[in-house]
C-alpha positions in Angstrom: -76.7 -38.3 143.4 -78.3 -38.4 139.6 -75.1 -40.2 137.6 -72.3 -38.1 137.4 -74.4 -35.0 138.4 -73.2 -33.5 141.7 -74.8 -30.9 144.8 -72.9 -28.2 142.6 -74.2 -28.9 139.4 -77.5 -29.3 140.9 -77.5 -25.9 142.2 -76.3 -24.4 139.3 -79.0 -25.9 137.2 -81.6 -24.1 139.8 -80.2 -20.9 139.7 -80.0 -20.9 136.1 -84.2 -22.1 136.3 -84.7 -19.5 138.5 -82.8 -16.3 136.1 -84.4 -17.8 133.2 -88.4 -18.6 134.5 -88.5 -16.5 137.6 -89.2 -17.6 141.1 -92.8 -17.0 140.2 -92.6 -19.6 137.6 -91.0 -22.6 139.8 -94.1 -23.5 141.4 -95.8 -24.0 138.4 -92.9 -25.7 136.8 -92.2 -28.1 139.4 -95.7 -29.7 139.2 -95.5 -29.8 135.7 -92.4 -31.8 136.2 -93.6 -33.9 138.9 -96.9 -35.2 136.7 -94.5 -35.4 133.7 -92.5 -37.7 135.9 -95.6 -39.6 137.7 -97.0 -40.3 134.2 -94.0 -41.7 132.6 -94.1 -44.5 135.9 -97.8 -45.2 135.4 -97.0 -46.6 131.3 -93.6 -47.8 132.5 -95.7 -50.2 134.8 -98.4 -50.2 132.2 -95.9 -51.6 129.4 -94.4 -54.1 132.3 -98.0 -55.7 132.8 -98.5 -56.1 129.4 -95.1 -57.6 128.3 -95.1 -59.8 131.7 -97.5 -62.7 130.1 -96.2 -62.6 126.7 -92.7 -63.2 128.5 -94.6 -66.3 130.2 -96.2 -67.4 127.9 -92.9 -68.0 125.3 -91.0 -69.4 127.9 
């Protein structure tokens, strides 16, 4: 699934989220994640446009 991470180490990760935040908490958690994760794309392709013509342009 992620690597070497399996469905059991998965849930255990959860259930320890959810003893240490609360299951009030994960809401509010998971979107925090989910921009965290959709910013990192947007200056991964950000940094990918940039490099792409200096890569042309010293071949």
């Amino acid at each position: 699934m992620f690597g070497n991470i399996g469905v059991p180490e998965i849930l255990l990760i959860v259930a320890f989220i959810l003893v240490f935040f609360g299951a009030k908490k994960l809401p509010e958690i998971a979107k925090g994640i989910g921009k965290g994760i959709k910013e990192f794309k947007s200056e991964i392709n950000t940094i990918k446009d940039t490099v792409e013509p200096i890569k042309k342009e010293l071949k």
